[in-house]
C-alpha positions as CSV (number, residue, x, y, z in Angstrom):
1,X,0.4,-6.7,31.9
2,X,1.9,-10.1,30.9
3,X,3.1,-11.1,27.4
4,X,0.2,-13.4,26.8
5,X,-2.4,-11.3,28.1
6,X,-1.2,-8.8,26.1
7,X,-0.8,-11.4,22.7
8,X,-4.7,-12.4,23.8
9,X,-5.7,-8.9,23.6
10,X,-4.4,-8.4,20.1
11,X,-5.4,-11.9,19.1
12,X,-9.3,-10.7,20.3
13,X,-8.9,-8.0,18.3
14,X,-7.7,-8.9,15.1
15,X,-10.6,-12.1,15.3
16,X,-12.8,-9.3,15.5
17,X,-12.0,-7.0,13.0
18,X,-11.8,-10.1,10.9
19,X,-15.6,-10.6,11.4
20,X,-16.3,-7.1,11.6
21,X,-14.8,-6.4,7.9
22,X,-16.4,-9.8,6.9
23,X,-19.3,-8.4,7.5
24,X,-18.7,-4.9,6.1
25,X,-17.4,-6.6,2.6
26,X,-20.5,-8.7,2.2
27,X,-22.7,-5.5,2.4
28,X,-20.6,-4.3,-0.1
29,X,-21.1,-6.6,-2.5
30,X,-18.4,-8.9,-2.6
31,X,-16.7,-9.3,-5.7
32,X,-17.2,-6.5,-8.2
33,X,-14.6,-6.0,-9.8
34,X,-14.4,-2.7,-11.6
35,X,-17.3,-0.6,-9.9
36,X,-14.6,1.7,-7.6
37,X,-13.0,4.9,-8.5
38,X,-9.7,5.9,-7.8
39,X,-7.5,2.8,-8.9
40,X,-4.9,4.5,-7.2
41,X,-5.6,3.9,-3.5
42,X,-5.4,0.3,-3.9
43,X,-1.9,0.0,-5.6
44,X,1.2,-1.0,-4.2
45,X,3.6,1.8,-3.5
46,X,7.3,2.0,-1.7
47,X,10.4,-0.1,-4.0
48,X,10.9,-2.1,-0.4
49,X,7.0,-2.8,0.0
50,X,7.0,-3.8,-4.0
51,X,10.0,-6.6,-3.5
52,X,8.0,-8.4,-0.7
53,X,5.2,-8.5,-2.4
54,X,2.9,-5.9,-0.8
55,X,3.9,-7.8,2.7
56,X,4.2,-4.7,4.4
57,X,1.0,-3.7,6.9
58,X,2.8,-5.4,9.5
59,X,6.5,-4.6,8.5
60,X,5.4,-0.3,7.7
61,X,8.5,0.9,8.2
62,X,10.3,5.0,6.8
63,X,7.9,6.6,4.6
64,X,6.5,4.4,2.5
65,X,4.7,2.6,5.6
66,X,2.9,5.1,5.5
67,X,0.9,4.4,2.6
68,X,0.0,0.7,4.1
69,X,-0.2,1.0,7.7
70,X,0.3,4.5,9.5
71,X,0.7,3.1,12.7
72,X,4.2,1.6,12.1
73,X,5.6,5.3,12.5
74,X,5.0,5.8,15.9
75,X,8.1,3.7,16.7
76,X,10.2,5.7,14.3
77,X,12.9,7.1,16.3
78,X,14.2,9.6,13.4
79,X,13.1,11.5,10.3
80,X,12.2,9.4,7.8
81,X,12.0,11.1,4.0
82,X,11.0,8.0,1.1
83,X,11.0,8.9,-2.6
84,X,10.0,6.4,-5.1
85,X,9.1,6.1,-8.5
86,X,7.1,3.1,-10.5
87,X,7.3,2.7,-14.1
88,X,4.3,0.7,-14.7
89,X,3.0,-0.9,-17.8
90,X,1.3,0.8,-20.8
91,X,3.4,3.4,-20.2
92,X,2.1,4.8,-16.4
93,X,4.2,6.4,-13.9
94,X,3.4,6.4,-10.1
95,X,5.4,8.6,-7.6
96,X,5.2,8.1,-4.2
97,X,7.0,10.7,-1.6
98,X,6.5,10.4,2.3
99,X,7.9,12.2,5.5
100,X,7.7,10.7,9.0
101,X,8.5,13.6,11.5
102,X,8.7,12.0,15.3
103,X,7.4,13.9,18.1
104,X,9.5,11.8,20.9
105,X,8.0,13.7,23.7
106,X,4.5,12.8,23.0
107,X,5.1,9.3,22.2
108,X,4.0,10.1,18.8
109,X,4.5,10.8,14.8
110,X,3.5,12.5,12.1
111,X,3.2,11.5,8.8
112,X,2.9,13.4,5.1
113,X,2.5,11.3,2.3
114,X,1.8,12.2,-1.6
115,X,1.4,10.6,-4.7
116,X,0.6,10.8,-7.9
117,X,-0.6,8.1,-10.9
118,X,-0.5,9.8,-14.4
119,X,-1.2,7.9,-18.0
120,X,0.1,8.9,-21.4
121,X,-1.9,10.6,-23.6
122,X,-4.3,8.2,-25.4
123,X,-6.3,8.6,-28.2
124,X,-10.1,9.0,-28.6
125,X,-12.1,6.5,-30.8
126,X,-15.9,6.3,-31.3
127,X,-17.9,3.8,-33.7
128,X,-17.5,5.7,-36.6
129,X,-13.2,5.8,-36.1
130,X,-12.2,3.0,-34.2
131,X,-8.3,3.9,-35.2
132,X,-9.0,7.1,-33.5
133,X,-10.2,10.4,-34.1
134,X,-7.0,12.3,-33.7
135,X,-7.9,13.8,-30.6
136,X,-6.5,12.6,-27.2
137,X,-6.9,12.7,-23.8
138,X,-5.3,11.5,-20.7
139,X,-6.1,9.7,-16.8
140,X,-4.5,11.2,-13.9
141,X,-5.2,11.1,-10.2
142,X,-2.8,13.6,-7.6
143,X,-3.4,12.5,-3.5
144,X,-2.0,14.3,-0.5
145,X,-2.0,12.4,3.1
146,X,-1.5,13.0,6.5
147,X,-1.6,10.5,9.4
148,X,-1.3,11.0,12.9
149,X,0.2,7.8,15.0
150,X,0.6,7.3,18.6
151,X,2.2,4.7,21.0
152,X,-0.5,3.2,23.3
153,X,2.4,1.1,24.6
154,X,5.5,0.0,24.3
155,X,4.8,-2.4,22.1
156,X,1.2,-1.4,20.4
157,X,0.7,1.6,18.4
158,X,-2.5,2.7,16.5
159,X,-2.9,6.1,13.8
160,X,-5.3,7.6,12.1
161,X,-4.8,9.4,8.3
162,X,-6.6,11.3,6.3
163,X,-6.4,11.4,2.1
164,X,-7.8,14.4,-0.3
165,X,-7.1,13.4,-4.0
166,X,-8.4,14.5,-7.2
167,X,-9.0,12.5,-10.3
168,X,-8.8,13.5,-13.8
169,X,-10.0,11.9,-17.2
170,X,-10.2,14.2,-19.6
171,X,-11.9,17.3,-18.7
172,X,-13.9,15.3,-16.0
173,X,-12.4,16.5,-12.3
174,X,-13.4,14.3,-9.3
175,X,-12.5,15.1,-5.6
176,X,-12.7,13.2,-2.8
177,X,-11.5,12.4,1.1
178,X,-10.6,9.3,2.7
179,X,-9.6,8.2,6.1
180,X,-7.2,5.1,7.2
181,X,-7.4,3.4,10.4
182,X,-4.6,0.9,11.6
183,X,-3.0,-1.2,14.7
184,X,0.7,-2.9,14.8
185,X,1.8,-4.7,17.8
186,X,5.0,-6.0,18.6
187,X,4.8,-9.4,20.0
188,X,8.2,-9.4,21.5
189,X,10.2,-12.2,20.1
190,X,12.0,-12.8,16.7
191,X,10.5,-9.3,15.6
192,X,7.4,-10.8,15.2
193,X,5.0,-7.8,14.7
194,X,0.6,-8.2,13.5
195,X,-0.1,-5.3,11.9
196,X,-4.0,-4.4,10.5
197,X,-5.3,-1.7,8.6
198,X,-8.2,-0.6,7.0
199,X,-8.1,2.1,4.0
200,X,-9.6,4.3,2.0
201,X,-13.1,4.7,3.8
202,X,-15.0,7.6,2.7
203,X,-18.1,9.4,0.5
204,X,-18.7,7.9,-3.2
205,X,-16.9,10.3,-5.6
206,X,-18.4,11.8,-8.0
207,X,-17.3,13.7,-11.4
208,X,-18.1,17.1,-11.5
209,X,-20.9,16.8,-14.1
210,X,-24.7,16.4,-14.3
211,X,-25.0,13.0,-16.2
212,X,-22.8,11.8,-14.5
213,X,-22.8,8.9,-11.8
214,X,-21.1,8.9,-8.7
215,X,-18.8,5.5,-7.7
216,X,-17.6,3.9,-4.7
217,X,-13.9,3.8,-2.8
218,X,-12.2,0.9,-3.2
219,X,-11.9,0.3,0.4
220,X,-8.9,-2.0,1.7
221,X,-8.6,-4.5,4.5
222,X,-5.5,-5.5,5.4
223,X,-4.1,-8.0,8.2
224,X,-0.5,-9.3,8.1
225,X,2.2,-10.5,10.3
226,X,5.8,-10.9,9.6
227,X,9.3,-11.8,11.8
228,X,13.0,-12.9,11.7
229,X,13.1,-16.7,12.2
230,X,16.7,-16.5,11.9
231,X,18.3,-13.4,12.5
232,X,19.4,-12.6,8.4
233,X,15.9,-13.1,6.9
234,X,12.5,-11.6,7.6
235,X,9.4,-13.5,6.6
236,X,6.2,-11.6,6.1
237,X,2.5,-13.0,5.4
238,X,-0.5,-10.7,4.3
239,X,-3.6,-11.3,3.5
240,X,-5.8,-8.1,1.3
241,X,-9.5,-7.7,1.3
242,X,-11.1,-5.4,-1.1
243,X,-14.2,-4.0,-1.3
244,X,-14.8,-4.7,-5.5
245,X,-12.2,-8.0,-5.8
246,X,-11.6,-11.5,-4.1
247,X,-8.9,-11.9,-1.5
248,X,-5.3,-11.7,-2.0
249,X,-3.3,-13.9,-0.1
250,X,0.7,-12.7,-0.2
251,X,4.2,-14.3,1.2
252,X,7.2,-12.0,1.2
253,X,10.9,-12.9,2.1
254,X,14.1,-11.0,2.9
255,X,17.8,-12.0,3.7
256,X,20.6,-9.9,4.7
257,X,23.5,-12.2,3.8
258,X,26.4,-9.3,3.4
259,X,25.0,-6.5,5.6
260,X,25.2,-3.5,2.9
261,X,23.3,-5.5,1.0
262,X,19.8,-7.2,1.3
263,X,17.9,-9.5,-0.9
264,X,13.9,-9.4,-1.0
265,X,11.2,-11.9,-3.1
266,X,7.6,-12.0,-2.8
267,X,4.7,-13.7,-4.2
268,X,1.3,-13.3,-4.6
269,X,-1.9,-15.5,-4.8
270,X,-4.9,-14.8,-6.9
271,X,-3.2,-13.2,-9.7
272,X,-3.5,-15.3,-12.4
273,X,-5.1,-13.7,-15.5
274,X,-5.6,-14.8,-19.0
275,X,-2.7,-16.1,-21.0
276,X,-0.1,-15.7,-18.5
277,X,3.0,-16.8,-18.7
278,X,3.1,-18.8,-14.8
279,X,4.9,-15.9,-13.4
280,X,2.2,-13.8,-12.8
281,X,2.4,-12.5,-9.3
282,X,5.9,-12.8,-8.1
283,X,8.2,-9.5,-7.3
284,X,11.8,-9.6,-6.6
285,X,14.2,-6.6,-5.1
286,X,17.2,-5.7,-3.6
287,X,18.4,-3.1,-1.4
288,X,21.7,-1.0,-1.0
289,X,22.6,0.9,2.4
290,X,25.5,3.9,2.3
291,X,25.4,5.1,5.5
292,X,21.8,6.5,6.3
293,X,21.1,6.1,2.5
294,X,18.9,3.4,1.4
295,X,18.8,2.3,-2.2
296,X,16.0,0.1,-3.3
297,X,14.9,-1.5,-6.5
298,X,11.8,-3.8,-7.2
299,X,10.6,-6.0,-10.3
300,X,7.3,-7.1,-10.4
301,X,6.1,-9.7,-13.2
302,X,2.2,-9.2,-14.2
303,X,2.4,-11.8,-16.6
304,X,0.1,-11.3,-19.4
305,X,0.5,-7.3,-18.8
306,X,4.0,-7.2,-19.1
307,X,7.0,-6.2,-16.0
308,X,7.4,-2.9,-13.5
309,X,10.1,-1.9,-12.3
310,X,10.3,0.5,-9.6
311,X,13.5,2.4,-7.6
312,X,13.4,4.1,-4.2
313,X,15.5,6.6,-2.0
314,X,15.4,6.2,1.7
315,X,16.9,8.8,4.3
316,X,16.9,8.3,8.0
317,X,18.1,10.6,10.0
């Protein structure tokens, strides 16, 4: 099969999907902002992923590609072993940890991802203490993943995952299973890979209690495409689709001047909230390589919210 008929192919698909989710969003709902559960499936995870900012269905690369596009692990041609931590605002802490184990005589990957989003403890109020009761109480939500990624060619790979998690507010438990489904294709020049993915599709979830109601996934579509243009930087475009928000449109950057060490920006549309300070949306990061060590670090600004910083470890091998 020739290069073009092959870039057709994907180009067919990816027009599509583009309809197809188009579709699948407006029977949604659209915009709704706050209806979903589970705030965690639709965060950014990985220190590298973080710096570009969220760039990275296409790119999905060592563990943390896991978490945005599955696929990108089939052309793993070693272990791959990510650990990351974010230190959001308010206080939050996300971990992220994920495993890519090749199976090079099948052509194939496995992948084990999990992750965790847990709150401090805040305090109850009601109308009769709105300084608090004294009593407090806490969010947290744990996930487990496995994906399952296969080369269909050289060039074009396509996984499946699946995601049990369990959320916590309080003493209310909620569980709940997801699938991810996701393409990359390698075009063949400059790096230039399209990567799509679409996440967290699955049963409303609902808290294990009889007055309570049951609320939606927030479901993820994701199509990007990145390269090299010049051989020391990477480029990456992405553009996010989900099921209770507006688009986000996001440009990501990354230049290897002095090889151990390489310099990442990102920047993303749509994230303006009130009172910000014009910074809203941009991310910044670095990496450091020792060897098969990778060393990452990522800033993110969310302007009226405050800054996140967030560090990675990387072991291929």
């Amino acid at each position: 099969m020739s290069r073009k008929i092959a870039l057709g192919m994907v180009m067919a698909f990816l027009v599509s999907s583009s309809l197809t989710s188009q579709s699948l969003f407006e029977i949604l709902g659209g915009q709704k902002v706050g209806t979903t559960s589970m705030v965690l499936l639709k965060m950014g995870l990985g220190a590298r992923a973080i710096g570009l900012g969220n760039t990275y269905v296409s790119i999905a690369q060592g563990g943390e590609g896991l978490w945005w596009n599955p696929a990108g692990s089939a052309f793993e041609s070693e272990k791959c072993l990510e650990v990351s931590h974010v230190n959001w605002v308010t206080g939050i802490n996300i971990e992220h940890v994920g495993l890519v184990l090749p199976l090079k005589n099948y052509y194939s990957s496995i992948g084990v991802q999990l992750a965790s989003l847990v709150t401090p403890a805040m305090e109850r109020t009601d109308e009769y203490h709105p300084f608090g009761t004294g009593e407090y109480f806490a969010y947290g939500v744990t996930l487990i993943g496995v994906s399952f990624a296969r080369l269909v060619s050289d060039r074009f790979s396509a996984a499946v995952g699946v995601k049990a998690f369990n959320e916590v507010l309080d003493d209310m438990h909620s569980y709940g299973v997801a699938l991810d489904f996701a393409t990359l294709y390698k075009v063949g020049y400059k790096d230039i890979k399209i990567g799509v993915a679409l996440s967290n599709l699955g049963p409303d979830v609902k808290p294990r209690c009889t007055e309570c109601s049951s609320f939606s996934l927030p479901i993820v579509y994701r199509l990007g495409a990145s390269g090299n243009p010049w051989k020391p930087l990477k480029i990456a475009f992405q553009i996010d689709k989900p099921s209770d928000n507006v688009e986000l449109f996001k440009f990501g950057a990354e230049l290897t001047a002095i090889k151990p060490l390489t310099l990442r920006w990102g920047y993303q549309l749509n994230a303006r909230g009130p009172a910000d300070n014009g910074l809203n949306g941009l991310s910044a990061g670095f990496t450091i390589r020792v060897m098969s060590l990778r060393l990452d670090y990522a800033y993110r600004n969310w302007g009226y919210f405050g800054e996140t910083h967030t560090i990675g470890i990387n072991i291929a091998r």
